[in-house]
KOLZA-262974 format. One record per atom (N, C-alpha, C): atom name; x, y negated, z; residue in one letter; residue number from 1. Coordinates in Angstrom, 3 decimals. Layout:
<rs>
  atome         u         v         w  residu  num
     CA         X         Y         Z       a  NUM
...
</rs>
This chain:
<rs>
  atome         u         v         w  residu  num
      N     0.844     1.181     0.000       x    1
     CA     0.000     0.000     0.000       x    1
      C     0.887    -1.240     0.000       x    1
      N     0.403    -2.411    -0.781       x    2
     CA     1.163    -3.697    -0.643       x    2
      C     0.024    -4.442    -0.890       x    2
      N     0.022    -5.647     0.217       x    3
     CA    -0.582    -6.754    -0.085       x    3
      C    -0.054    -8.296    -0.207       x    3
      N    -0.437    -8.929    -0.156       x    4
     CA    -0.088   -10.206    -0.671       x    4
      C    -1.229   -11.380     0.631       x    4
      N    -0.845   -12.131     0.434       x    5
     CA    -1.878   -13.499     1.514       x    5
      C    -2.299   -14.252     0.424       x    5
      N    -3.606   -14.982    -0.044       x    6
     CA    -3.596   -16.030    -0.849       x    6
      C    -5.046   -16.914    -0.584       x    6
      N    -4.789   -17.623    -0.193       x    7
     CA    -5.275   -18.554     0.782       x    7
      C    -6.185   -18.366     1.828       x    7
      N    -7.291   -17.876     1.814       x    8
     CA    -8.255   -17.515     2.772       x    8
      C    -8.130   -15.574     2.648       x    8
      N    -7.552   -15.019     1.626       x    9
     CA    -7.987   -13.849     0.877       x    9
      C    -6.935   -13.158     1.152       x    9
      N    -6.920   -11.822     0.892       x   10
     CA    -5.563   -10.906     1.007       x   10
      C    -5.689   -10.199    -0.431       x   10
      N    -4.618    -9.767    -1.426       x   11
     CA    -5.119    -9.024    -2.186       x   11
      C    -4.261    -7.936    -2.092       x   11
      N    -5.354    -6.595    -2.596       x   12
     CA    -4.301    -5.274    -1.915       x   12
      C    -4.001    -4.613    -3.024       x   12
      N    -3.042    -3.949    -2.661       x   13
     CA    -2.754    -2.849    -3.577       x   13
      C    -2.516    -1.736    -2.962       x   13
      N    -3.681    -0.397    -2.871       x   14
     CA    -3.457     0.714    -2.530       x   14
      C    -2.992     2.081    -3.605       x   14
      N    -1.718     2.706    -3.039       x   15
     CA    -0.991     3.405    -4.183       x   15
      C    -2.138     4.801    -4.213       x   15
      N    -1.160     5.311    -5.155       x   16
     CA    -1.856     7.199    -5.466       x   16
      C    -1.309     7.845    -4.059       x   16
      N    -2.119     8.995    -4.111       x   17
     CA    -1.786     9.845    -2.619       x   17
      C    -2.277     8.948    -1.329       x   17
      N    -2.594     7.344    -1.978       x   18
     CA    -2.762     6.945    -0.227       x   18
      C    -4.338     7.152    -0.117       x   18
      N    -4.753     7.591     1.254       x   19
     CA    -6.789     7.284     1.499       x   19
      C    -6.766     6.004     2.191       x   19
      N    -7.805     5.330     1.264       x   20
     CA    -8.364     4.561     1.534       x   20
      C    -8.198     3.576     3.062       x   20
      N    -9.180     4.346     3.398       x   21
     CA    -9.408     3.914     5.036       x   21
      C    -8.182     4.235     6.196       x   21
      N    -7.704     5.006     5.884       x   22
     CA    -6.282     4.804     6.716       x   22
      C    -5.388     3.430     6.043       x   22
      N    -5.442     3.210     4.817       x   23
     CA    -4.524     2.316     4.333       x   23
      C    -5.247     0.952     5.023       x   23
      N    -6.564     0.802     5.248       x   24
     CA    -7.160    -0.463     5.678       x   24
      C    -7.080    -0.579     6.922       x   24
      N    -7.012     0.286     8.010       x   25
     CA    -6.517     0.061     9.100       x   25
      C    -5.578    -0.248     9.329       x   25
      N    -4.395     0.713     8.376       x   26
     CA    -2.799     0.119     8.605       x   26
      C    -2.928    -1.691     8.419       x   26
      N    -3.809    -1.824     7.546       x   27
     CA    -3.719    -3.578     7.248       x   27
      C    -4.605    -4.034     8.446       x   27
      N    -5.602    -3.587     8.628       x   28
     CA    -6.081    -4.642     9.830       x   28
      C    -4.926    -5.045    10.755       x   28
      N    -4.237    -4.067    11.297       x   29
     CA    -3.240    -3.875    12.467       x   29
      C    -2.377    -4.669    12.094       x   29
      N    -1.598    -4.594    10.865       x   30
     CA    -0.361    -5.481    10.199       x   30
      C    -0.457    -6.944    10.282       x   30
      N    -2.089    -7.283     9.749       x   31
     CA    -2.111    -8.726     9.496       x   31
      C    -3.589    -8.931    10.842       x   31
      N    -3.521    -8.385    11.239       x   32
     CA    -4.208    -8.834    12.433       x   32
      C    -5.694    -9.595    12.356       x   32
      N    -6.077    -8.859    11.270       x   33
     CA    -7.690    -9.546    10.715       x   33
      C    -8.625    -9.072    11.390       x   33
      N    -9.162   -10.232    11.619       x   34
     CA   -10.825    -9.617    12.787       x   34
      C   -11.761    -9.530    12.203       x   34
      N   -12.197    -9.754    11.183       x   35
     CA   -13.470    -9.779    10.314       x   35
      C   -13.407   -10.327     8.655       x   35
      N   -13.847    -9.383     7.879       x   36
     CA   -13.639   -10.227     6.590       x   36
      C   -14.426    -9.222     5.721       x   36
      N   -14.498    -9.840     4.379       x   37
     CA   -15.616    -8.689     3.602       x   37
      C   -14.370    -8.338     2.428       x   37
      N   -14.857    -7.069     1.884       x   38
     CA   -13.785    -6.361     1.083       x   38
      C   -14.866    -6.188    -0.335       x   38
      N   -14.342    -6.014    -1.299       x   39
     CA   -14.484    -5.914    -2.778       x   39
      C   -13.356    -4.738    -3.246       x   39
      N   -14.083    -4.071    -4.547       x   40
     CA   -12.658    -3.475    -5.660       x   40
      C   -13.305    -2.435    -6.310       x   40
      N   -12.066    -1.986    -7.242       x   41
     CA   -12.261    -0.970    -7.857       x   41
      C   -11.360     0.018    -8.474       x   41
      N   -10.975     0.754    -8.610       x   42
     CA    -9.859     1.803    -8.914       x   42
      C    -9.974     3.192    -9.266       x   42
      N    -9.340     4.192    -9.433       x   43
     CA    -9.415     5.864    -9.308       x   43
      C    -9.138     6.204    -8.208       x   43
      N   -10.370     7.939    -8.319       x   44
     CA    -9.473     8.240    -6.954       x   44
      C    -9.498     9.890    -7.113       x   44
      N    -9.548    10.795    -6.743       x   45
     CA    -9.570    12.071    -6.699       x   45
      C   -10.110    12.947    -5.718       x   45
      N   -10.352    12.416    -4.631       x   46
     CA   -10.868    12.932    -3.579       x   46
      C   -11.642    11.911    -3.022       x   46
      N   -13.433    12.408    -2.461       x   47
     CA   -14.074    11.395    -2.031       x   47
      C   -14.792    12.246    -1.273       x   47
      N   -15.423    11.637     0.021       x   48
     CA   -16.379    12.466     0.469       x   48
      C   -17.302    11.165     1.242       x   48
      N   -18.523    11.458     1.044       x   49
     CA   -19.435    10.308     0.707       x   49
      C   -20.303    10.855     2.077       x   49
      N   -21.491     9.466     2.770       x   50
     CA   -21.859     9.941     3.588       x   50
      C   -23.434     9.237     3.242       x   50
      N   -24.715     9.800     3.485       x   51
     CA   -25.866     9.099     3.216       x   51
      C   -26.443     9.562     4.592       x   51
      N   -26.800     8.090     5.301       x   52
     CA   -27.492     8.259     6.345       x   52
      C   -29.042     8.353     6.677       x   52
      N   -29.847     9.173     7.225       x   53
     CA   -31.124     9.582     7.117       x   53
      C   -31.351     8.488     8.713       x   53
      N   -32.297     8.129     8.507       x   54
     CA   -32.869     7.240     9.877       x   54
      C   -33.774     8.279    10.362       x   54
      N   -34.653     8.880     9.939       x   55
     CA   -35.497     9.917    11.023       x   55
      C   -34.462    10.767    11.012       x   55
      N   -33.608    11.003    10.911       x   56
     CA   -32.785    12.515    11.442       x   56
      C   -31.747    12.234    12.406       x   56
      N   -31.755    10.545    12.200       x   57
     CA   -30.512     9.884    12.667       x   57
      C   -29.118    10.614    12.616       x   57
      N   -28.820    10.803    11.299       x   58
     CA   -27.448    11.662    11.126       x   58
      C   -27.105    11.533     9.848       x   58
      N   -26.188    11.878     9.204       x   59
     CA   -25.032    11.181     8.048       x   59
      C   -25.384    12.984     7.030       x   59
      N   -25.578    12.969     6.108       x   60
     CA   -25.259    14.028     5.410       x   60
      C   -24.063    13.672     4.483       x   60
      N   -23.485    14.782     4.845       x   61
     CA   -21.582    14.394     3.559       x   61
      C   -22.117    15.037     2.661       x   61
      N   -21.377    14.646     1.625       x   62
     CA   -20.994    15.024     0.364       x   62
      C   -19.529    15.164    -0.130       x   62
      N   -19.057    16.103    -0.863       x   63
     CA   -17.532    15.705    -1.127       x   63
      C   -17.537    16.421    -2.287       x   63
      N   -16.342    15.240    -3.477       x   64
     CA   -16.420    15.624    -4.311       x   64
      C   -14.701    15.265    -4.833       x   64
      N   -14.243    16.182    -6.064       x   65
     CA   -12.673    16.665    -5.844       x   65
      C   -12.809    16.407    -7.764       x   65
      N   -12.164    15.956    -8.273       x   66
     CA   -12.253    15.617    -9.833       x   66
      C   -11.195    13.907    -9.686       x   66
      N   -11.372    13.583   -11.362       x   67
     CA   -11.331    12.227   -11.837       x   67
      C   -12.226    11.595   -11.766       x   67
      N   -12.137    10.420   -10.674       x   68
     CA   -13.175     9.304   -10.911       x   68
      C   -12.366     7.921   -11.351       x   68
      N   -13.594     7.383   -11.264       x   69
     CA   -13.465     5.653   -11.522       x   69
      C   -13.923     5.392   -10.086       x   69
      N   -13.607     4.055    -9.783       x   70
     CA   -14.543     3.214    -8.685       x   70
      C   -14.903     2.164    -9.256       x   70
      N   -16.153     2.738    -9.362       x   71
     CA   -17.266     1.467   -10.465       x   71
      C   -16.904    -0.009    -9.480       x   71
      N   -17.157     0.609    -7.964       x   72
     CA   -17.638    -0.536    -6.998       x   72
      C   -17.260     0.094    -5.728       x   72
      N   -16.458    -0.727    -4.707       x   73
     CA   -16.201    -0.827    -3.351       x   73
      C   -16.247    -2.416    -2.565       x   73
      N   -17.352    -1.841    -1.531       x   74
     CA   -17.847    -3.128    -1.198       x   74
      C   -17.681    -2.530     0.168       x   74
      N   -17.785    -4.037     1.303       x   75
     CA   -17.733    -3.386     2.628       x   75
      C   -17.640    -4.571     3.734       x   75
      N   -17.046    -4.327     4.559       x   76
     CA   -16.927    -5.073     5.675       x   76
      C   -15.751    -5.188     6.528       x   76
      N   -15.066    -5.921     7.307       x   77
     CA   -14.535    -5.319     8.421       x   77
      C   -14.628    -6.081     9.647       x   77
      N   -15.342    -5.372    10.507       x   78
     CA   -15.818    -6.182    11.837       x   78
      C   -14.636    -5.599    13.139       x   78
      N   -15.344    -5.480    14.247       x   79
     CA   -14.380    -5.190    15.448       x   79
      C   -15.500    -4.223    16.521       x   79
      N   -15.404    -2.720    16.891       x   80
     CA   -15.978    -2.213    17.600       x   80
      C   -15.709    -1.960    18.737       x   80
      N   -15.610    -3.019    19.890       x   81
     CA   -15.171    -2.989    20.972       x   81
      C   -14.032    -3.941    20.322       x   81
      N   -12.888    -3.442    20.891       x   82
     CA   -11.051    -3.558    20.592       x   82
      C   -10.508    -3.340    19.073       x   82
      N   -11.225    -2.191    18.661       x   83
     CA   -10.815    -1.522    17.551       x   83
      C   -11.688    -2.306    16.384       x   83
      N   -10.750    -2.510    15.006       x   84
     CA   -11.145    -2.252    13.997       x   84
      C   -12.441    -1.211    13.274       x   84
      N   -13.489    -2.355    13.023       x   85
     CA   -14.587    -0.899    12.172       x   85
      C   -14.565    -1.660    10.687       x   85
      N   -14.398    -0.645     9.852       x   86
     CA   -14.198    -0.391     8.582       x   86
      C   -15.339     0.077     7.932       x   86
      N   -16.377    -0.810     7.116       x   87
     CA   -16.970    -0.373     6.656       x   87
      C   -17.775    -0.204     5.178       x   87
      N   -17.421     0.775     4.276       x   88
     CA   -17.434     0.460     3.073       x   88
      C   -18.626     1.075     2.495       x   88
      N   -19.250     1.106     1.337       x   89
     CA   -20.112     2.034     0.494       x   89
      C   -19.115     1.819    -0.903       x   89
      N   -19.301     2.755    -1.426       x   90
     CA   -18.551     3.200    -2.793       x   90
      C   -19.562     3.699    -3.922       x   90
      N   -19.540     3.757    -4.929       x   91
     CA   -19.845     4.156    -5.974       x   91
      C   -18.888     4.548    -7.299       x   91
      N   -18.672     5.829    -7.379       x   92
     CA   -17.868     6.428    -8.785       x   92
      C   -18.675     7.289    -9.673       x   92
      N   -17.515     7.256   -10.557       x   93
     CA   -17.889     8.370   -12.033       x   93
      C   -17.065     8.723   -12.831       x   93
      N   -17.696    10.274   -13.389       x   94
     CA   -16.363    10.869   -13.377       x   94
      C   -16.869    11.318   -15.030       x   94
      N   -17.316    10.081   -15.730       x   95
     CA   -17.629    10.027   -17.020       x   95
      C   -17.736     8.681   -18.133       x   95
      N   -16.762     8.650   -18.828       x   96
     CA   -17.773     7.129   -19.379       x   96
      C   -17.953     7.605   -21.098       x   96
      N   -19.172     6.747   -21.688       x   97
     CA   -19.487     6.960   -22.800       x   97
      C   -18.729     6.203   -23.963       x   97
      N   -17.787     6.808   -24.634       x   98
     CA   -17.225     5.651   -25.650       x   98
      C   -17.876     5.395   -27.165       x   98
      N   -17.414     4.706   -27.738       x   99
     CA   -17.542     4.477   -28.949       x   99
      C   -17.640     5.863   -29.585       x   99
      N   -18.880     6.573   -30.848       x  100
     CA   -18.753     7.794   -30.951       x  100
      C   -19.331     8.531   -30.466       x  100
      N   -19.840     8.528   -28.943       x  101
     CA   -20.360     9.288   -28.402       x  101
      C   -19.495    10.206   -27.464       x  101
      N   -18.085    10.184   -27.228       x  102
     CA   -17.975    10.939   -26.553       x  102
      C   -18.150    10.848   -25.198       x  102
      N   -18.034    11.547   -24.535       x  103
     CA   -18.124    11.741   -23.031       x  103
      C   -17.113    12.485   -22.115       x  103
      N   -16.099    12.357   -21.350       x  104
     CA   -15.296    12.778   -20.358       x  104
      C   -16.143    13.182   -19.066       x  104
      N   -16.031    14.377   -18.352       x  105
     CA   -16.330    14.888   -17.507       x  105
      C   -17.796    15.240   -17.495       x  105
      N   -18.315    14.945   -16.467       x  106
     CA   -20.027    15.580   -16.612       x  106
      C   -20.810    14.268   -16.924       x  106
      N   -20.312    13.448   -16.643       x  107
     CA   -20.930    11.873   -16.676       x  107
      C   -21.797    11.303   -15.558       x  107
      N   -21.654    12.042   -14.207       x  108
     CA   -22.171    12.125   -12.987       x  108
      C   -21.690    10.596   -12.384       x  108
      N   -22.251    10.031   -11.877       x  109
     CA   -22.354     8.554   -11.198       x  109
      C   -23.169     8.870    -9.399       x  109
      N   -22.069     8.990    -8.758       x  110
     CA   -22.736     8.702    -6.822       x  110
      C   -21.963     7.785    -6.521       x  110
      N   -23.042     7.513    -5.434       x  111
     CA   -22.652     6.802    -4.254       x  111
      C   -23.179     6.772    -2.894       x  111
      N   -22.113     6.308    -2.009       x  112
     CA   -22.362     6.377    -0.516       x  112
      C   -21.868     5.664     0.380       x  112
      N   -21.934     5.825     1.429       x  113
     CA   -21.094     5.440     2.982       x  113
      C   -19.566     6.135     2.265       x  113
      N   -18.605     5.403     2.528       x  114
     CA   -17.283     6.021     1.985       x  114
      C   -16.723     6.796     3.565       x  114
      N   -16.290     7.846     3.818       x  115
     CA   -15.558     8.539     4.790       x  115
      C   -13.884     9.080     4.691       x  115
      N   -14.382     9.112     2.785       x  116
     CA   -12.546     9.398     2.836       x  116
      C   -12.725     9.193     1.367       x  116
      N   -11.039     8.823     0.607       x  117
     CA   -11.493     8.327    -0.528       x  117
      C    -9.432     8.232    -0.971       x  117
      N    -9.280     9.620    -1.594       x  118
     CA    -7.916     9.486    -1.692       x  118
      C    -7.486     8.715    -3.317       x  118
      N    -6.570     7.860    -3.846       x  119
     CA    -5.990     7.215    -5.005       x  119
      C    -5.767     8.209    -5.654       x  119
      N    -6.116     8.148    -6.690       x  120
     CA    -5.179     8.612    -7.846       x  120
      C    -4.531     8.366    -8.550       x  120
      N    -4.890     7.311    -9.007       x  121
     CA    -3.876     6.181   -10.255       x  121
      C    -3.738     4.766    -9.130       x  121
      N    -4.686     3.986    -8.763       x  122
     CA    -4.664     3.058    -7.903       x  122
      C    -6.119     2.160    -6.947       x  122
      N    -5.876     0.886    -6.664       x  123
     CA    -6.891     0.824    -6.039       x  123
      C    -6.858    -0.510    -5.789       x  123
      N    -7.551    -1.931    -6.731       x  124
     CA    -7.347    -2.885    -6.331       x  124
      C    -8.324    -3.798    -5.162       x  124
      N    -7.812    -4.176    -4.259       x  125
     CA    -8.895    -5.136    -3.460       x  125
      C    -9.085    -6.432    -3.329       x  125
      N    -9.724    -7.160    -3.005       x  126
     CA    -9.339    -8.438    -2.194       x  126
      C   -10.305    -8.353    -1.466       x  126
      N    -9.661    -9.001    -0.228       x  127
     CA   -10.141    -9.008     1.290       x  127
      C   -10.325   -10.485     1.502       x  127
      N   -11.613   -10.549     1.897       x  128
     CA   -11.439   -12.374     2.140       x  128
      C   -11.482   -12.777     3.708       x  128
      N   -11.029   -13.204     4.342       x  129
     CA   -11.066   -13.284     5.789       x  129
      C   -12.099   -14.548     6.246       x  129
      N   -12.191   -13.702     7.372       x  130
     CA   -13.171   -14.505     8.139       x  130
      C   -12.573   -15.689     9.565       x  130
      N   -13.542   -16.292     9.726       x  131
     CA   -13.031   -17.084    11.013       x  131
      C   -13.027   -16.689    12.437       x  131
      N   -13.832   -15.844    12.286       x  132
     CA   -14.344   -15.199    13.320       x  132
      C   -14.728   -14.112    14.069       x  132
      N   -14.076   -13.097    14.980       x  133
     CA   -14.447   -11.683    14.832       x  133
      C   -16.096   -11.413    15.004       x  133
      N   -16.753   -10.821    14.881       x  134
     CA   -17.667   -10.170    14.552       x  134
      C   -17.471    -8.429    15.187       x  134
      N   -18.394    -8.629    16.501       x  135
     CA   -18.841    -7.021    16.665       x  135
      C   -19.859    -6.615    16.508       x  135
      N   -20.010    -4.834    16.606       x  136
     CA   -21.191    -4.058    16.672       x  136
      C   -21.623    -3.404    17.586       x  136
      N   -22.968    -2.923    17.716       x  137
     CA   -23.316    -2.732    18.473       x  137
      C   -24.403    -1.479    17.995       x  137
      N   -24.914    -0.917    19.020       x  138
     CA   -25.887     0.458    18.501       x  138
      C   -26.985    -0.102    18.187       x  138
      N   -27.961    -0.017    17.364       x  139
     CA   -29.167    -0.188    17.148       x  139
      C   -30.322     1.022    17.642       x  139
      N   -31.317     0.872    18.805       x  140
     CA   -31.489     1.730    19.376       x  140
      C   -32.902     2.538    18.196       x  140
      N   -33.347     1.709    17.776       x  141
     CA   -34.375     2.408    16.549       x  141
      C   -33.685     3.274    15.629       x  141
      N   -32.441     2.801    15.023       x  142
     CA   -31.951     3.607    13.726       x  142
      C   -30.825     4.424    14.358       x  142
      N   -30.205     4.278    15.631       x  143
     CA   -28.840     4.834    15.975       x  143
      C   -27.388     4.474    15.451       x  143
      N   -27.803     3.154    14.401       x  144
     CA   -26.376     2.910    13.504       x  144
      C   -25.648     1.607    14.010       x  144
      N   -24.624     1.964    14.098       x  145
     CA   -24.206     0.355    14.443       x  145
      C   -24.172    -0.617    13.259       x  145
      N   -24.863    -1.595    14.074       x  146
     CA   -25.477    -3.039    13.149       x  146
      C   -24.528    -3.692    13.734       x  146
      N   -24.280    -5.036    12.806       x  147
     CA   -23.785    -6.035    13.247       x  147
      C   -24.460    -7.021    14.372       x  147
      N   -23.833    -7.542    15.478       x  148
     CA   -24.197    -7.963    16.679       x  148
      C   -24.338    -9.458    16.744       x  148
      N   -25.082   -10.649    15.625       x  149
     CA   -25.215   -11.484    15.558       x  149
      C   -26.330   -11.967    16.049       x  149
</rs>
């Protein structure tokens, strides 16, 4: 991973072999950010996705092992308690339609709660920082932690 500072914003660069969310913690910790919203898009090879059910109050995974794209990574990063919470949804595909008609892979398009999300080729971000930390807290209807504003 390498990032850069540029003015309010960080922009990242996460390599192949690195996941995701370990690489964004290593950065919270490094640059000491309390809150900020995240953007990007890149390949990755390993993903395992999470969709949360409110009457079951519980996360069903998904995981999936191929060539993707990352159409879209969007997210958050607030503070849970002390600690860093990281929170993204993702969307990939492991198909696009070209000129011609052809098609690569099955042409399958998900998305989810991101839980793990390893590079393959790369992974660009920008992080825009905030002024202010921002925590969470449980929400006692849904069980999820909401933001505590």
């Amino acid at each position: 991973m390498k990032y850069i500072k540029d003015g309010k914003s960080y922009i990242v660069r996460i390599d192949r072999g690195e996941e995701v969310l370990d690489k964004l913690n290593e950065f919270v910790k490094e640059t000491d950010l309390k809150a900020g919203s995240i953007t990007g898009i890149g390949a990755c090879s390993e993903v395992e996705l999470g969709v949360y059910s409110v009457k079951k109050r519980e996360y069903s995974k998904y995981k999936y092992d191929g060539e993707f794209e990352i159409l879209s990574l969007n997210g958050n990063i607030t503070r849970d308690g002390d600690k860093p919470y990281i929170h993204l949804h993702i969307m990939i595909s492991d198909g696009m339609v070209l000129a011609g008609g052809l098609t690569f892979g099955m042409g399958i398009t998900v998305g989810g709660h991101l839980n793990k999300c390893i590079i393959s080729g790369t992974c660009e971000l920008r992080i825009d920082e905030c002024e202010n930390a921002y925590q969470r807290k449980i929400d006692d209807e849904t069980g999820i932690k909401i933001l505590d504003i």
